[in-house]
Structures are given as C-alpha cells and as structure tokens.
ZAMARGU-4260 file (C-alpha; in steps of 0.2 Angstrom, whole numbers, plus 5000, padded with zeros to 4 digits):
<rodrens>
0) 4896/4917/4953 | 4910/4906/4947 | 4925/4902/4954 | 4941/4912/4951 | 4959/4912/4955
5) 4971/4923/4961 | 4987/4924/4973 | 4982/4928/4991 | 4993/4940/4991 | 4982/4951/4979
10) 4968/4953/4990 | 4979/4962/5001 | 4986/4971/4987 | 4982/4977/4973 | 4963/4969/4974
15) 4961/4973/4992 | 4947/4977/5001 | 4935/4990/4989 | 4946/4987/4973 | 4940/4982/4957
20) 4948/4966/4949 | 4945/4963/4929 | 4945/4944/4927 | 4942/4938/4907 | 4922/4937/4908
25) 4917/4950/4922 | 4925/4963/4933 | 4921/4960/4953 | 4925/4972/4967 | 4931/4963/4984
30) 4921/4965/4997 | 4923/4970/5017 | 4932/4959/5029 | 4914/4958/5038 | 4907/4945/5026
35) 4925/4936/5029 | 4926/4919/5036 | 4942/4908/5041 | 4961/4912/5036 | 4978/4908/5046
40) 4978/4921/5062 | 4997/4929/5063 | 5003/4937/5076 | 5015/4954/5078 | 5013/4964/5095
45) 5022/4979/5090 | 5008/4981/5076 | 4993/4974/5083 | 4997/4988/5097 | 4999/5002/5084
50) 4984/4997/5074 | 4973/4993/5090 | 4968/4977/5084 | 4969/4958/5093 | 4977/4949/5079
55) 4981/4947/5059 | 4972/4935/5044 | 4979/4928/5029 | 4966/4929/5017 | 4956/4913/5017
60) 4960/4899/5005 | 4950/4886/4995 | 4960/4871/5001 | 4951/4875/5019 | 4935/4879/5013
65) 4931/4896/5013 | 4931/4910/4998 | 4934/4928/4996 | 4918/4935/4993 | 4914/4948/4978
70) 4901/4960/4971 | 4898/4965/4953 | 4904/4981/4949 | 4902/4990/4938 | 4883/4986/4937
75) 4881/4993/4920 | 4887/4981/4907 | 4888/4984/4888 | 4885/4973/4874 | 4898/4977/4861
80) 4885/4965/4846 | 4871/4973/4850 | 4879/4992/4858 | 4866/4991/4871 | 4869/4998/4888
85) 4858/4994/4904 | 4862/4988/4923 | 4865/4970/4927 | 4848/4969/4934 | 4839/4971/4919
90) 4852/4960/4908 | 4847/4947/4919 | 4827/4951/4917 | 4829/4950/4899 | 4840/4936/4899
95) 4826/4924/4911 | 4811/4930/4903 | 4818/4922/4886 | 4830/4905/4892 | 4819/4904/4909
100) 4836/4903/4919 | 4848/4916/4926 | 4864/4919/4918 | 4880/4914/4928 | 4892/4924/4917
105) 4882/4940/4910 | 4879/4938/4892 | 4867/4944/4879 | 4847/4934/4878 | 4848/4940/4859
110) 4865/4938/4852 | 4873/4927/4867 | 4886/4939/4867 | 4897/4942/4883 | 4893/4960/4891
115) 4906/4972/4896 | 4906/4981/4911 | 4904/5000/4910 | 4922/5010/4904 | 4918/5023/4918
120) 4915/5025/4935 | 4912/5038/4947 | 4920/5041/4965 | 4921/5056/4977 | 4933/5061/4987
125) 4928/5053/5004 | 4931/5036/4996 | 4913/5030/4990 | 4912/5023/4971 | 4897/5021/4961
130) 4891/5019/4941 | 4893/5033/4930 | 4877/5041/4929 | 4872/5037/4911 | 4853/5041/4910
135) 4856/5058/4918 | 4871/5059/4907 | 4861/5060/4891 | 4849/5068/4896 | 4855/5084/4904
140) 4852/5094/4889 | 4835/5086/4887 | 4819/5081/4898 | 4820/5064/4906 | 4809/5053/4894
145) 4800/5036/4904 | 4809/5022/4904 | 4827/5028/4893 | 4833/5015/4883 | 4852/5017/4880
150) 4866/5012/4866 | 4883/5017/4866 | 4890/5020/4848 | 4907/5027/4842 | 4911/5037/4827
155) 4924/5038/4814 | 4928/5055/4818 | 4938/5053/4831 | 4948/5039/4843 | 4945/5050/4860
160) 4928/5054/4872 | 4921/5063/4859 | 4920/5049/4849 | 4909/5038/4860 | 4891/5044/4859
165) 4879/5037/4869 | 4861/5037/4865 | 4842/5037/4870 | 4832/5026/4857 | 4817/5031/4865
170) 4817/5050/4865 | 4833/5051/4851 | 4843/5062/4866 | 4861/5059/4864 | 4878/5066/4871
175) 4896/5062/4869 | 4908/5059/4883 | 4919/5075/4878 | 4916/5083/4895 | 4912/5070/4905
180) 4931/5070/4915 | 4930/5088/4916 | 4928/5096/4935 | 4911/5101/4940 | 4903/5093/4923
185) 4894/5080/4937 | 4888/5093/4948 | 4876/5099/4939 | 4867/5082/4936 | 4873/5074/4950
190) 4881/5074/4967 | 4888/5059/4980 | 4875/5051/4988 | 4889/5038/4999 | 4890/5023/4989
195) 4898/5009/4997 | 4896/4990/4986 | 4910/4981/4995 | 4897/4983/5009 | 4884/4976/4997
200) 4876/4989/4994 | 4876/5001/5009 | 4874/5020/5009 | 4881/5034/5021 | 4878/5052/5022
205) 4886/5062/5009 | 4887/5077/4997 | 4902/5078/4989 | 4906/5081/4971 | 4910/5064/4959
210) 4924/5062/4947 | 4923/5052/4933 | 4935/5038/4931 | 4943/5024/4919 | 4937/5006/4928
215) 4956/5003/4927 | 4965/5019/4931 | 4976/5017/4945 | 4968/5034/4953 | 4954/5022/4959
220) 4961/5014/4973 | 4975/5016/4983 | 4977/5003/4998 | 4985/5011/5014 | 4996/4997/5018
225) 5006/4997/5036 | 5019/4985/5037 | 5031/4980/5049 | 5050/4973/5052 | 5047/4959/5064
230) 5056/4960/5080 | 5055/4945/5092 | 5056/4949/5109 | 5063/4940/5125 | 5050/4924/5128
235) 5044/4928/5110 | 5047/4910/5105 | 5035/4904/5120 | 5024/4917/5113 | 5022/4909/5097
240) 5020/4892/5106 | 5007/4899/5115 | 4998/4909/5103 | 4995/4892/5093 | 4986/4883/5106
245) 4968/4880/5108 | 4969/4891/5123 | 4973/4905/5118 | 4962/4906/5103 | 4947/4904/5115
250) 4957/4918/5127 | 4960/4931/5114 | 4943/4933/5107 | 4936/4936/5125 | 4932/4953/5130
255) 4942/4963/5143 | 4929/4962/5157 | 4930/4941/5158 | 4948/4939/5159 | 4950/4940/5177
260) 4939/4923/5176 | 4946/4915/5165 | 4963/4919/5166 | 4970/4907/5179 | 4959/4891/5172
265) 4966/4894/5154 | 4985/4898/5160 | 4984/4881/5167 | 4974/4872/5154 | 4988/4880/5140
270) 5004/4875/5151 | 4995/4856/5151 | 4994/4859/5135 | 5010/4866/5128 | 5018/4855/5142
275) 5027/4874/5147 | 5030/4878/5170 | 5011/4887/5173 | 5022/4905/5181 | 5033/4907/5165
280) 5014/4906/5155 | 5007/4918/5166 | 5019/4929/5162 | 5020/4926/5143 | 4999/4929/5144
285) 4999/4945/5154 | 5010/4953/5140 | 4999/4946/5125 | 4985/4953/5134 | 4992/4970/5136
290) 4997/4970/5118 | 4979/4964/5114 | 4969/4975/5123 | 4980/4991/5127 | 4972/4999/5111
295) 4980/5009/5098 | 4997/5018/5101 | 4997/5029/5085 | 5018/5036/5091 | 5020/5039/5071
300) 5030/5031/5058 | 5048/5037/5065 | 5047/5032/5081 | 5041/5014/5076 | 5054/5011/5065
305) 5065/5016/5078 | 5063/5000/5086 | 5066/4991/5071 | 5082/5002/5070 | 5091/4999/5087
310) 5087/4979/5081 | 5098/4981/5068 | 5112/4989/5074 | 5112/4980/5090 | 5106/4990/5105
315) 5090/4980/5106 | 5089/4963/5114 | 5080/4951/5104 | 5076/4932/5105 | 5089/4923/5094
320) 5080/4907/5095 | 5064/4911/5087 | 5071/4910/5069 | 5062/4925/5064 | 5078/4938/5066
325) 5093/4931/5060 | 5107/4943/5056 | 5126/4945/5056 | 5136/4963/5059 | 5152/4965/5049
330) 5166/4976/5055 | 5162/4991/5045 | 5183/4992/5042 | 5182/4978/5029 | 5171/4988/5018
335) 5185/5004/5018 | 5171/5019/5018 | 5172/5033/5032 | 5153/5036/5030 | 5148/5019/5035
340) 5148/5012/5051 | 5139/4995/5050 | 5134/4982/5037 | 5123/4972/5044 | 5117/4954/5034
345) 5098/4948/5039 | 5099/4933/5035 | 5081/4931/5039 | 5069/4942/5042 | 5051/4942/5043
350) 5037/4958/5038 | 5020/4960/5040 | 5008/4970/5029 | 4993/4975/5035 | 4978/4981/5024
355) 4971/4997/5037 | 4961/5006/5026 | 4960/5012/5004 | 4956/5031/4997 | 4950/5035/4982
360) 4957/5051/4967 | 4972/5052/4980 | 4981/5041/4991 | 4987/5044/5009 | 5004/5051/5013
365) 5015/5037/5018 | 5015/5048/5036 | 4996/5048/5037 | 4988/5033/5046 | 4970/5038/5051
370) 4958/5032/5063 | 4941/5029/5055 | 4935/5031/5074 | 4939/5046/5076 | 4924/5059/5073
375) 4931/5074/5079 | 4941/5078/5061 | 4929/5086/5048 | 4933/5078/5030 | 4924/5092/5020
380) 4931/5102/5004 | 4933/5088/4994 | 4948/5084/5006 | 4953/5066/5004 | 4944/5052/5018
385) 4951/5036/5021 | 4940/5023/5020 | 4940/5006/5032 | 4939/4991/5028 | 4927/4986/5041
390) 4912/4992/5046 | 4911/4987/5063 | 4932/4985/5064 | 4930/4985/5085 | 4919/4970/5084
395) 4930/4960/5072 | 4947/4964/5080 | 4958/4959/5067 | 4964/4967/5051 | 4969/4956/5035
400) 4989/4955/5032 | 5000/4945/5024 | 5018/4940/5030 | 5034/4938/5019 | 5051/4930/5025
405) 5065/4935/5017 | 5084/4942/5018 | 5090/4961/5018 | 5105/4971/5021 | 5105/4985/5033
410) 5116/4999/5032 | 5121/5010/5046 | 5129/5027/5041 | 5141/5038/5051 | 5130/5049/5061
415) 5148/5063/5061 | 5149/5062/5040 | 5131/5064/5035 | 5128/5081/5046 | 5144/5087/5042
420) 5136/5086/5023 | 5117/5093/5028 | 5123/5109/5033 | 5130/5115/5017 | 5121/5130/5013
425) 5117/5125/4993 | 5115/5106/4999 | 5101/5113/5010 | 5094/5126/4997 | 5090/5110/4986
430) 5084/5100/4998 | 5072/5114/5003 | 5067/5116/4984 | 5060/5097/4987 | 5053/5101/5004
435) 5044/5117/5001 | 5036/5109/4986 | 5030/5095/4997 | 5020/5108/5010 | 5010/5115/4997
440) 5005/5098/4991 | 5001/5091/5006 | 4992/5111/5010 | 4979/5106/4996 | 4979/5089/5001
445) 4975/5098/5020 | 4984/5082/5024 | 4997/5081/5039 | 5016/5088/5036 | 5030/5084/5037
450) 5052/5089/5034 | 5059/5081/5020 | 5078/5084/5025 | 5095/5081/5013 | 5099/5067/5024
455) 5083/5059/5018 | 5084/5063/5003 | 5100/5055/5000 | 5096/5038/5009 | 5080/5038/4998
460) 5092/5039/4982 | 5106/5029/4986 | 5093/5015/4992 | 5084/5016/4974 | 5104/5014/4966
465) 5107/5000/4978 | 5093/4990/4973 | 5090/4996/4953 | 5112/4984/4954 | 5108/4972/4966
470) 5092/4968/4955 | 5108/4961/4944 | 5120/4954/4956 | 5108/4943/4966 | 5095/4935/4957
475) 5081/4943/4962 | 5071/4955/4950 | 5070/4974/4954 | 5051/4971/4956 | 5054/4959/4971
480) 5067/4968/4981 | 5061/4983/4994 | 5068/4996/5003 | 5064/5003/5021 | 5072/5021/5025
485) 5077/5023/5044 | 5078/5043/5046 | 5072/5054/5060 | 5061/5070/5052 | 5067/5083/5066
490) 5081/5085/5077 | 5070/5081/5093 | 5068/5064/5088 | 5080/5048/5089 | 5090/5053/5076
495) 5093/5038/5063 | 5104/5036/5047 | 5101/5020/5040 | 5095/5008/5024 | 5089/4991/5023
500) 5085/4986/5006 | 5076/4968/5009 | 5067/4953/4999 | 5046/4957/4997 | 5044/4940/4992
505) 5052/4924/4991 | 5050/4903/4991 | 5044/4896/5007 | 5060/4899/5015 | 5060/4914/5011
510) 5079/4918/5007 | 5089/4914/4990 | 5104/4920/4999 | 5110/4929/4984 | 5105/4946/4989
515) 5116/4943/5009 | 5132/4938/4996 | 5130/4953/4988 | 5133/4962/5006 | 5147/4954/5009
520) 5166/4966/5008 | 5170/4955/4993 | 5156/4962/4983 | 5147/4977/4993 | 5163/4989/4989
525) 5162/4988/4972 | 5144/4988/4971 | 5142/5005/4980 | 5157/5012/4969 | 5148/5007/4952
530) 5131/5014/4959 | 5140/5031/4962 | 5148/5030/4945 | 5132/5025/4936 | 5124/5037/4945
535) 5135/5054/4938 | 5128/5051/4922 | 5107/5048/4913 | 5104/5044/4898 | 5092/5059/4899
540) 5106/5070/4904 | 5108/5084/4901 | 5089/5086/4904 | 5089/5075/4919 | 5101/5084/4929
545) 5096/5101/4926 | 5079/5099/4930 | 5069/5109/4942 | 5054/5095/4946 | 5049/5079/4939
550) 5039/5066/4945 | 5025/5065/4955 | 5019/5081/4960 | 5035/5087/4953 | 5044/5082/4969
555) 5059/5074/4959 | 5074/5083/4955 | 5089/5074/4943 | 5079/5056/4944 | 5068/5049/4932
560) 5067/5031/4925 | 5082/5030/4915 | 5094/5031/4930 | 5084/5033/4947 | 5067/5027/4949
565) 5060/5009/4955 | 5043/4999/4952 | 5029/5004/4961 | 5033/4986/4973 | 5049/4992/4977
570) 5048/5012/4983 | 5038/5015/4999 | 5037/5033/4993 | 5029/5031/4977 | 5043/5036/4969
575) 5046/5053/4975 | 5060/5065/4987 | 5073/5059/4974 | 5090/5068/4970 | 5108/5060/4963
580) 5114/5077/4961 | 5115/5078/4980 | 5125/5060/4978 | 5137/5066/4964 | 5137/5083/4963
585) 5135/5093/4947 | 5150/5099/4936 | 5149/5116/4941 | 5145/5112/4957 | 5154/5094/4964
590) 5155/5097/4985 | 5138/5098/4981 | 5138/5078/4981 | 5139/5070/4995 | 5152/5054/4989
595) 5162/5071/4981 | 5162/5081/4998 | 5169/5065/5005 | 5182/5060/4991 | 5173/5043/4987
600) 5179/5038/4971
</rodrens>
C-alpha cells in the first residue's frame, strides 16, 4: 500500500483501533496494536494502575521510522464504469492476468477505472464486522448458481434501497436492497461467524445476528476512550527523570518474578545515570513498580475523579515543580455568587487519553469500563461486547494514548446551596423523568446502572452554556474546548459539586491563555449572568421548553442544538442528561430554576 496522512491524534480517535478510515482512493481499517512497532512511551500512574497496564504510546510516527499498519476493508469493491461488483481478490486476479502486475491502488483491468469499496457492511452486536453478504444476498430467493457473477445497477424509479438492484449475470437472479437494514432480514441467510480484520483476518466463536450498515455511519464504531487529569505527585518530577532513562525502560518491560535481581544493579546504574542520591531512586522505583505491576484497580469513575477533584480545590498535595499542574484559586468573594465557593484557573494542565477498547451498533455507557479478561460475564442476546484492542493485551502491557496540555477553569460550587435545591419535590420529579428513562435504556442495553441526580444535571447544563460563550470570549472554537463533571452518583460516596471546562487541544504549549482570562472576576461574572439569561429563552421555544424527551434516547429535556448542546469533541456524555428548565425555571413554574431559587439575576 501507499503511504497516507493523517494527525496521530486520529488513530486514537476517530480511526482507532478497528475503525474504517475513507482516504480519496481506498478505504482501510486500522489494525491491532499487536502489529504495532515504536511510538513515544508516556507515563500516568493513576491510569496505568486503573487500566492494569505498565505504560502509554503515542502512535508511531514516520519521522522515526515506523507506520500504522492497515487492512483493506471493505474487500468488496465496485466499479462505477463497468457496475461490476467482486472481492478485492479477484480484482486483483483479473487485473495481473491482463497488465502482468498487481495493482497498488484497486482499479479496473478493462476500463482503468478506480473501484469503490462496498456501500454496506455488516456487524454484530459482540463487536466483529465483515462484508455484506452479497452472493447469498441475491440469491436467497433463488438456488446458488456456480461461480455468481454480480453487477450493481440503479433505477430511475427511485433515489433509496430499492433503487439499487443488484444482480447475477450468470443465473439473471436479482434483488434490491429494500429490506436489507430490516431486523432479522440476515438471519435467514446468514448469521456471525466472528470476523475480526484488524487482526488480519482472525476468527472467534460466534453466532450472533448481523446488522447491515452504511461503511460511514457513526453506528460502526464507537471508541471507549478513558482519559485522565494529570496529577503529579510528591517526587513525581524525579519520576519523570527516571522514567526517561535507559534504566528504567530495560526495568519496566521485566517481568515481576526478576525484579528482586535486577533491582539493586539498575537503582544504581539509574542514579549514575540521572546523576540523583541511590535511597531517594530506590524509593522513587518501588512506587513505579507498584504502579506497574499492582494490576487493575477498577474503583469506578466517581471515585477516580475524586482525586482529580481534591487537586483542584486544594486538599491534595501535589508537586508544583513538575510544570504539569499549574493552577491559581481566587477568593470566591470577587465573583459575588452565594453558590460558588472556588474559581480555580489551571493554568496548565495535562490529560491523557487512552484508547481501552471499541463496540459496534452501540457504544459503552460513559460508566461501563470492561475487562476483556474477564470470562465470567456471558455476552449473549444480542447484548453489546467490547471489543480489545489487543489480542494478547497482557503480553504487550501498554495501551495506545495520546496526551494534550492545555488550560481550564474549575469551579467549586456550594455544597449547602445546591442540596438545598435537590430536595425540591418537582425539581426531583424532573430529574427522575430523565433518570427513569435512563434505567430502561441501560435495561435493554443489560449494561450497568447508574442515578442521574438534579445536581447532575444541572453541572452537566451549565457546563454546556459555559463553554457554547466561552467558545466566543476566549479564542478557542467550541469544538476544542471540554468539559469534565465532578459529581458523586449516591450519597455514600465523596460527595462532589464541581466543573472544569478545559482546552482538548492546543500549540505545543499548550495554552493560549484566553480561556484562564475569561475566569478571571472581571469577566467570569458577566459571563455566567449572560449564560443564564441566554439560557431563559430557544429559538425553538416554545417547543423546546415544553418538551418531554429529545435527544438521544430521548434523555433530553428543554436542550437541543439551538441553545444547549455541544459537538460530539466537547460533551463526554454524548450529549445527553440535559435540562435549562432546571437552570431557569419555567414561567409557571420559576423556583423551579435553580439561578431563580437562588435570586441570581
């Protein structure tokens, strides 16, 4: 194959492993991080100890001689001259038997054309993807004739599926593609047989009713992405120190049973190294080993946040020296609002995004962070598996990631203010219309659970506002800001009220500095008092307001894109437990808004 381009970045997401990419000539899928080689190791304890793995890579770049390799797919390609359709394999036959050469590009032997790869696709429910099956296709109303030869036309008739008919020149059977998306249509000609081509080709054990599918339709792939606020520890600097010498590279890829022999010689060949007193590296090298080989801590999304939380607000120790958590707490009196009680400006701040695994038809819940290794949970009834990105993930010990440094600001609410709101009976009947909804999604699903409280809901909006006028006010585009939602789910666990809406990208630096000005009590007051004002009205409205579900899975109240929702890049929710009526209140009903309940105007 060729050579192609594209931003590292997008091969963790939205080309990661086991998507499709379309380039101008061919469409690829990337393949597993087993047929990886090189990329920069990065290093975050608190994650490598959650995920259970010994370190991070960047995906490899060209400029240190290594490639991301792909596969073709879909296999069957099209040729929109002569409307033939066949697999790759046999475009290729035809094409050496008359130029005496392999094609690099697929293209036509007859007419030179380029092909086109296949329209649809089918996937099952357990992740596995494979060509549509077009030969059984046609011929399910008809006997299988010997060797099909097939040709895709489309009729004047109509502009949808059942204008494309494709048929068999050899035995005239022909059928349209009419029914083709409808459910249990490919059951009767064909069932999953575990198709896996980002592991070139493997197969595993499965039964499980296909779907057809557009090449492109976002329904194809959805990356389960675990990211993480970095917090450098006490020593963290002389972590990083020693996490780039020779020594420890050769130290971390041993196994557990050979560290008591190696240990001391490398301790001392590292402080020779890093010119650092031998007892202080000891010490700095039994943590990193307990981070590397402790195994997974799956404590759940709440609780690991809750770390990044006591960060931010100051109840954590952390290494100021190490440049990687910069921030500065304003007294919450220069802003003039009872319901917050610290603005805090990260001036930087770094994130890591793992890739852990990808599903297919559905995605994950943003709670749901399965482990592949576990065998003890049947994935049967068409429920929605995970699948990893590694075939032998142990062995490898590392995931692919990629790390952004950037600026945020993190807001602290008034724990006394907000509960005070929460247990307003109709404030909690909305809330529950949203949460009630939610368990029967995540019941067919047969996914894990989980409360969507008011308090929630009303972070999750009010962070969407924030960052819809900061996209505005600080030079950055709505597409390259994010937000993280610190809130606990029950009242048995830490409890949590707090924002930070942050950079997802930026130059090398990392920082513009626009979006920590905008934090500042000469702009922020304004800024929250034009969100809440913008936030009364829609351009939908009355519609908007009034409505009893919109959005995904209906699990929107009064929010849709004229006044509420983000781009995908920004919401780490996919866009969904959204209400402004529990910000402003309706007119019938205004102590139903949280800024009315607390006469913010």
């Amino acid at each position: 194959m060729p050579e192609r381009k594209m931003r590292s970045s997008q091969i963790i997401v939205p080309f990661g492993v086991g998507a499709i990419a379309d380039f101008p000539d061919e469409s690829l899928m990337t393949c597993s991080i087993d047929y990886w080689h090189g990329g920069e190791i990065i290093h975050d304890d608190r994650l490598q100890k959650r995920l259970g793995v010994g370190w991070f890579r960047k995906p490899p770049l060209k400029e240190h001689g290594y490639y991301i390799p792909f596969v073709r797919f879909p296999r069957w390609l099209f040729c929109p001259s002569c409307r033939d359709l066949k697999p790759v394999e046999r475009w290729n036959k035809e094409y050496q038997e008359r130029k005496n050469k392999s094609f690099i590009i697929p293209q036509c032997s007859i007419c030179d054309s380029k092909l086109v790869p296949s329209r649809f696709v089918v996937a099952c429910p357990h992740g596995h993807i494979d060509d549509f099956p077009w030969i059984e296709w046609v011929h399910r109303k008809e006997r299988l004739c010997n060797k099909p030869e097939l040709k895709i036309t489309t009729g004047t008739g109509s502009s949808g599926l059942s204008g494309i008919n494709v048929k068999c020149t050899k035995c005239k059977a022909s059928e349209t593609m009419n029914r083709a998306f409808s459910k249990g249509e490919l059951d009767k000609i064909k069932k999953c047989y575990g198709n896996k081509p980002w592991e070139l080709g493997k197969h595993e054990k499965c039964d499980q009713s296909l779907t057809t599918l557009q090449r492109g339709g976002s329904n194809v792939y959805f990356p389960n992405l675990i990211s993480s606020i970095y917090i450098p520890q006490k020593n963290s600097s002389l972590m990083e120190i020693i996490k780039k010498s020779h020594g420890w590279n050769a130290l971390s890829t041993a196994g557990i049973e050979d560290m008591d022999n190696i240990l001391e010689p490398m301790a001392k060949s590292i402080s020779n190294e890093i010119n650092y007193d031998i007892e202080t590296v000891k010490k700095c090298l039994n943590q990193l080993i307990y981070n590397n080989f402790n195994g997974a801590e799956d404590i759940g999304e709440v609780l690991y946040r809750y770390d990044e939380y006591k960060a931010f607000s100051g109840e954590l120790e952390v290494d100021i020296d190490s440049g990687n958590f910069v921030v500065e707490t304003i007294d919450s009196g220069q802003y003039g609002f009872n319901f917050i009680d610290k603005i805090i400006l990260a001036h930087k701040i770094r994130e890591i995004r793992a890739l852990l695994n990808f599903t297919r038809l559905k995605p994950l819940d943003s709670n749901e962070h399965p482990d592949d290794k576990d065998e003890s949970e049947e994935f049967t009834d068409n429920k929605i598996k995970p699948q990893m990105i590694s075939n032998n993930l142990n062995s490898k010990g590392w995931l692919p990631a990629i790390e952004t440094k950037g600026e945020g600001i993190f807001i602290k609410f008034n724990s006394n203010v907000l509960k005070s709101w929460c247990q307003q009976e109709d404030v909690l009947n909305r809330a529950n219309i949203i949460n009630e909804r939610y368990k029967k999604v995540i019941l067919e699903k047969r996914g894990k659970s989980r409360q969507i409280t008011p308090k929630f809901i009303l972070l999750h909006t009010l962070s969407h506002l924030l960052i819809r006028h900061l996209s505005f006010e600080a030079g950055y585009s709505s597409a390259s800001l994010r937000e993280r939602i610190y809130c606990n789910e029950t009242e048995n666990q830490p409890s949590m009220e707090g924002i930070l809406v942050y950079t997802a990208s930026g130059d090398s630096d990392g920082t513009l500095g626009g979006l920590v000005r905008e934090g500042r009590p000469d702009y922020f007051p304004s800024i929250v008092q034009n969100c809440i004002e913008k936030a009364g009205w829609c351009s939908s409205d009355p519609l908007c307001q009034d409505s009893t579900g919109q959005g995904l899975d209906s699990l929107n109240l009064s929010a849709c894109h004229a006044c509420v929702l983000l781009p995908e890049t920004s919401c780490e929710e996919r866009n969904r437990f959204l209400d402004r009526v529990l910000l402003t209140g309706k007119i019938d009903n205004p102590e139903l808004g949280f800024f009315n309940f607390n006469k913010i105007k």
